[in-house]
Structure formats: C-alpha cells, structure tokens
N, C-alpha and C positions, 0 to 999 in steps of 0.2 A: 504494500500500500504506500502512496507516496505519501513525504511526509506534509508537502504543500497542503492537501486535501485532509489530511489531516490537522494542520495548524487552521484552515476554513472550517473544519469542524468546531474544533474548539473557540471557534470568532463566530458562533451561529453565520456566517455566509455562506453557506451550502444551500443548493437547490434541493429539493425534498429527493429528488433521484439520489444525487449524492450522499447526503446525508443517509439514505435508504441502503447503500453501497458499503457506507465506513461503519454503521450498525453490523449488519450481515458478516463481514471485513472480521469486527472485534468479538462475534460470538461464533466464530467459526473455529477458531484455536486458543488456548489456554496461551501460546507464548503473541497472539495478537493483542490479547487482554492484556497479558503486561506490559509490553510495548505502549500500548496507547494510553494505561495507568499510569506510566513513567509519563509521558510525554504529558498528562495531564497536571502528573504533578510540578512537572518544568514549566507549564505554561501559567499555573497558580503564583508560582515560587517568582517568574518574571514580571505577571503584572502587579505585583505589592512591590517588585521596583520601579516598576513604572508609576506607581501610583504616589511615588514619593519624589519621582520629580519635579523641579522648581519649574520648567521649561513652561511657560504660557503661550501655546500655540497660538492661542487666537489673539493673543496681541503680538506675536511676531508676525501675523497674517498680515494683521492691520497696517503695522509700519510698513510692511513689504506693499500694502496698497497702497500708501501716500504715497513712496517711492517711485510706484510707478501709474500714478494719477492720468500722467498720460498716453498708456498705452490702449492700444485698439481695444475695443469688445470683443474681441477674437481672442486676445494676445490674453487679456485677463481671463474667459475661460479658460484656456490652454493652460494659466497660472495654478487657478488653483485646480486644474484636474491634475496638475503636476503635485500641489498639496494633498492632495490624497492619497497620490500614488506614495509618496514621503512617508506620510501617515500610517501605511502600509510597511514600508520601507523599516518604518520607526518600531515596529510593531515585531517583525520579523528578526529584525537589528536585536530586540530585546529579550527573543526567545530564545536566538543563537548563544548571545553571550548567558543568556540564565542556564542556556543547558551543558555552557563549559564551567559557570562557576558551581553548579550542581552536582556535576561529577566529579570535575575535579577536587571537591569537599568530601565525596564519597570517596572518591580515592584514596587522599589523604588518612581518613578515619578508620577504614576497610581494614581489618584483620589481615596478616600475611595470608594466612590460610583459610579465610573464604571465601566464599564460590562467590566471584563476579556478575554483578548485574549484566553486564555489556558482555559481546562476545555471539558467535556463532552456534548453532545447532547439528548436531549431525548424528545422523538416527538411521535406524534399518528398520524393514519390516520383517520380510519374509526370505531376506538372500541376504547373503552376505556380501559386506563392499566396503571396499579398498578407497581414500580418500587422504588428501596431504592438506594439513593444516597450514596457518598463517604463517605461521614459525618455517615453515620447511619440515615439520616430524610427517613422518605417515603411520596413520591409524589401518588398523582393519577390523569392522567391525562384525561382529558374528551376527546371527539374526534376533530381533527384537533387544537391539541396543541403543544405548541415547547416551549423548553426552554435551555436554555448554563448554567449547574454547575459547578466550580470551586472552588477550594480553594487556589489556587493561589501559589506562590513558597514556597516550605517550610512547605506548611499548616498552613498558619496564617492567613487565614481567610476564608470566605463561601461567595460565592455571586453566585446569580442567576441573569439569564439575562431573564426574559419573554417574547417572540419574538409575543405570540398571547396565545388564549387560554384559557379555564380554568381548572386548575390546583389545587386540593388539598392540602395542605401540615401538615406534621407533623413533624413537628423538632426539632432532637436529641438535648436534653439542653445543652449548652457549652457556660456558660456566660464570657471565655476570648476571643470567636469567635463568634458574633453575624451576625445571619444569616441575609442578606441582599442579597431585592429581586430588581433588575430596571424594571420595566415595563413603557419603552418610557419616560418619565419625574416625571416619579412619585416613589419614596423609599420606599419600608416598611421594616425597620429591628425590627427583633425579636432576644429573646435568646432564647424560646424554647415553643412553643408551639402548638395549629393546628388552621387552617384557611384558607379560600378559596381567589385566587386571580386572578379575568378574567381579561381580556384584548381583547379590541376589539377596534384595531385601535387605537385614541388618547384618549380611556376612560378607566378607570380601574378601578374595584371594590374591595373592601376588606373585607369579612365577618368572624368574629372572633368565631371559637367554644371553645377553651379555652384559659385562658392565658390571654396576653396583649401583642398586637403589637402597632408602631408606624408609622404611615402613613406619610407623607411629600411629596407639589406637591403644586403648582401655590402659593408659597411662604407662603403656610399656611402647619401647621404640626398637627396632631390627636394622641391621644392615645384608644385603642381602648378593649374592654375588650369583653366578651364572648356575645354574640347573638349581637352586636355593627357591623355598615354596612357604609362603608363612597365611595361616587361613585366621583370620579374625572374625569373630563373631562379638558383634557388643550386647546383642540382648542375652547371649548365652556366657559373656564370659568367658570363651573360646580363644585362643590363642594357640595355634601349631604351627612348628618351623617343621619341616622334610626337608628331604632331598629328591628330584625327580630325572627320569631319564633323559628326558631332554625337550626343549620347547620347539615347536614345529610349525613354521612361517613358511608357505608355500616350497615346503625343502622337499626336493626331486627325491623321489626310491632311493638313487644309489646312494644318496646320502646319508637316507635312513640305515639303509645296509649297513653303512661304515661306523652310524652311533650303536648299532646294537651288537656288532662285533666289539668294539670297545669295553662295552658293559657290560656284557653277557658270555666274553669270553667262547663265540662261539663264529663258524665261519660262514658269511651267507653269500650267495650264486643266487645272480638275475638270470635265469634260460631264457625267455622273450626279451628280446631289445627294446621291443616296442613299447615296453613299460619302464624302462629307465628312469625316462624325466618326470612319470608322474607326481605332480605336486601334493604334497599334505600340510595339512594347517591345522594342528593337535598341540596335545601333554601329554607326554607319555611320560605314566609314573610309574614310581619306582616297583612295580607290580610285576608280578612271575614273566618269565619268559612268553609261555604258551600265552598268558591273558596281553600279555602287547603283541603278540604276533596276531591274534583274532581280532585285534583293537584295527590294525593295519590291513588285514584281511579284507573285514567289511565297508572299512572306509575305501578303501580303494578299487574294491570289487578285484580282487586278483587273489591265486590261490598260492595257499602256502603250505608247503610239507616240509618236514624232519628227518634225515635219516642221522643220527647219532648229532655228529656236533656239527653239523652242515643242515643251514635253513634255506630250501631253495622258492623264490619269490617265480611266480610266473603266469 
C-alpha cells in the first residue's frame, strides 16, 4: 500500500473508493494493521508538533498579498493554489521528520536484544525457499516458517525475530554487527557463520555447521561450535547440549558418503552415478547407523544395502 494514500487517509482526503481500499488494505493482514498502527501513531506524534508551532500562516499569507497587490487575478490564484500545495508540502514535511524522530527515539531506547519494529518478513507456506537477506546472509527456510529481519536505523545492527519454524542460516561475516536471532526467550548471536535454528512454540533448537554461535535462554548461556546441538525449552525448563552427525545444507550424496565414513567408521560405494549430486537438507543425529541410513533412504528415494562394513547407496 503506498504510503501517500495512506498519509490521505489519515488527512480524511480520501475519496470513499479509496478510503474503501486502505480499510480492506488494513484488515486483510495482521502485519498491514501494524504498519498503519505505527504510521498512525507517527502521524498523532507529528501533528502535537505541529500544533505547537508559532508559524501564523495566514498572516504570512496576508503580507505575501500586500507584497504583491499588484499582480494579475491569475497570478494571485496561481499564489495561493501554490499555498496549499505548501500546506500540503508542510504537512508531509512534518510526518517525515516525526517519523525519523520516532524511530530514531525507538532506537535509541530499544533493548540490544529485541525484536525490531522495522524490518522485512519472510515466511513459507507449503515448500521450502531459499532467500538472501539485506545483510548479504542466506536463509533457507523449511515449510510453515516466518521470521522479521532488520537492521534497524542506520544499519547498525542485524536482528532476526523467529516467529516459528525452521530456518537455515548463513551469515555474511561483519564482526562490528553481530547477527542476532530472538526466538521467544531465547538469543543466539553470531558474527558469521551457518546453522540451523527451529522453533516450535516455547522450545528452540540450535544446531551448528560451522563456526561458533552463542546461545542464551532460562539464565544459562552456551557457546557452541560445529556438529554442537543445544535444545531449550522455557516453559519446561529444558536445556540439552549433544553432539550431532552432521548438519545438511543442500550437500550432494557423495558428501554424505564421506560424513558417515568418518563417523561411522565404515566404507560407503555410490553404484549409480546418476545419484551422486543428489542434494539433502537435514540433521543427522547422533542416532545408530541403520536409523541415519533409512533417514537418507527415504528422503532421497534411493536404496540402501549393507554387506559387513560397506554401505552401498544406489
């Protein structure tokens, strides 16, 4: 919605279509309602400065008419349709600057670690989708995930809001803006690396494929390093740190082959070619051989047999 036709709203000069438009507009989604909440509150917040201005328009009208006493009846419409348009102009002028000195007071006051008013949406339904925030990080999000990025006024910082979900991330390294994520009571900030972080209701997991994040939630804090898994739960009190086999970002078969020869001390053979590059985008935890080999099985529709210490993919 623009935001012109929406400053018309808030100035009652909407045609009844319009107005009918920017209704429909605001009850159609929960983040349209707060968008034009905000916007209402900036446009309150600007007119009690305008209303404390000394500036007496219609006596600077007046002089501006002596001054030009003798110009055309043309010239003098043309004056003041020019004063109106000003009046407009003054109007506009005041909601701009209300709604930098608005946020920027919010800024100011805002918690390091809370979820940003301002900032972008990006949500899945039914598929999964790959998506690069403002920063340069890329996200991937799994299906029925949401999440609020910002960097807040100025670009002095990154903060993610988790609303649900699991969420991939890769994040662009910028160790004077460390990325910080909220999900419901629980912080992880990083400077730059990748890691998976779901959210289901009051519990949130963090699983680390490179790098080192820092976790914090029910007054305990983790540092957490690559195949490192720490599960918080606040309404339960929950806190588990594991270790997990390994985290799985669109990584081709043969790559998997190579994490679970490492881990599993055993030797594995691609016979079809044609399944090499298949990509996978998992956790594989630290759970028995047999139950990650059927984990990989099903996801990737390809058949898996054992003879002794040789697992062949095909």
């Amino acid at each position: 919605m623009d935001d012109v036709l929406l400053t018309k709203y808030l100035l009652g000069e909407t045609s009844e279509a319009e107005a009918t438009a920017v209704r429909r507009w605001i009850s159609a989604h929960p983040d349209n309602e707060k968008r034009f909440s905000g916007l209402r509150l900036i446009w309150d917040a600007s007119r009690s400065v305008a209303l404390e201005s000394k500036v007496d328009e219609q006596e600077a009208w007046q002089r501006f008419q002596q001054r030009r006493q003798h110009a055309s009846d043309e010239s003098s419409r043309s004056s003041k349709g020019m004063l109106r348009r000003m009046g407009w102009l003054r109007v506009a002028a005041v909601l701009v600057l209300g709604s930098i000195a608005t946020f920027a007071g919010y800024q100011i006051l805002l918690p390091e670690n809370a979820a940003p008013l301002l900032g972008a949406v990006h949500e899945t339904t039914d598929a999964v989708s790959t998506d690069t925030l403002a920063d340069g990080s890329v996200i991937t999000l799994d299906r029925h995930a949401s999440l609020r990025f910002s960097q807040g006024l100025f670009k002095r910082g990154r903060h993610v809001e988790l609303r649900g979900g699991a969420v991939f991330f890769k994040v662009a390294p910028d160790r004077d803006k460390p990325f910080v994520i909220q999900s419901g009571n629980v912080t992880v900030t990083v400077l730059g690396t990748s890691f998976h972080v779901i959210r289901a209701g009051d519990e949130t997991t963090v699983i680390v494929e490179t790098g080192k994040v820092r976790v914090a939630g029910l007054d305990k804090a983790v540092e957490l390093e690559a195949r490192q898994k720490v599960t918080i739960n606040t309404a339960t009190d929950r806190f588990d740190e594991s270790v997990v086999v390994g985290v799985l970002d669109h990584t081709p078969l043969w790559r998997i082959a190579e994490i679970l020869q490492e881990t599993y001390g055993v030797k594995v053979k691609i016979t079809n070619a044609d399944i090499r590059n298949l990509p996978m985008t998992t956790t594989l935890h630290g759970d028995t051989l047999q139950k990650t080999l059927n984990v990989i099985a099903e996801t990737l529709g390809i058949t898996v047999s054992q003879q002794g210490n040789i697992i062949i993919f095909d």
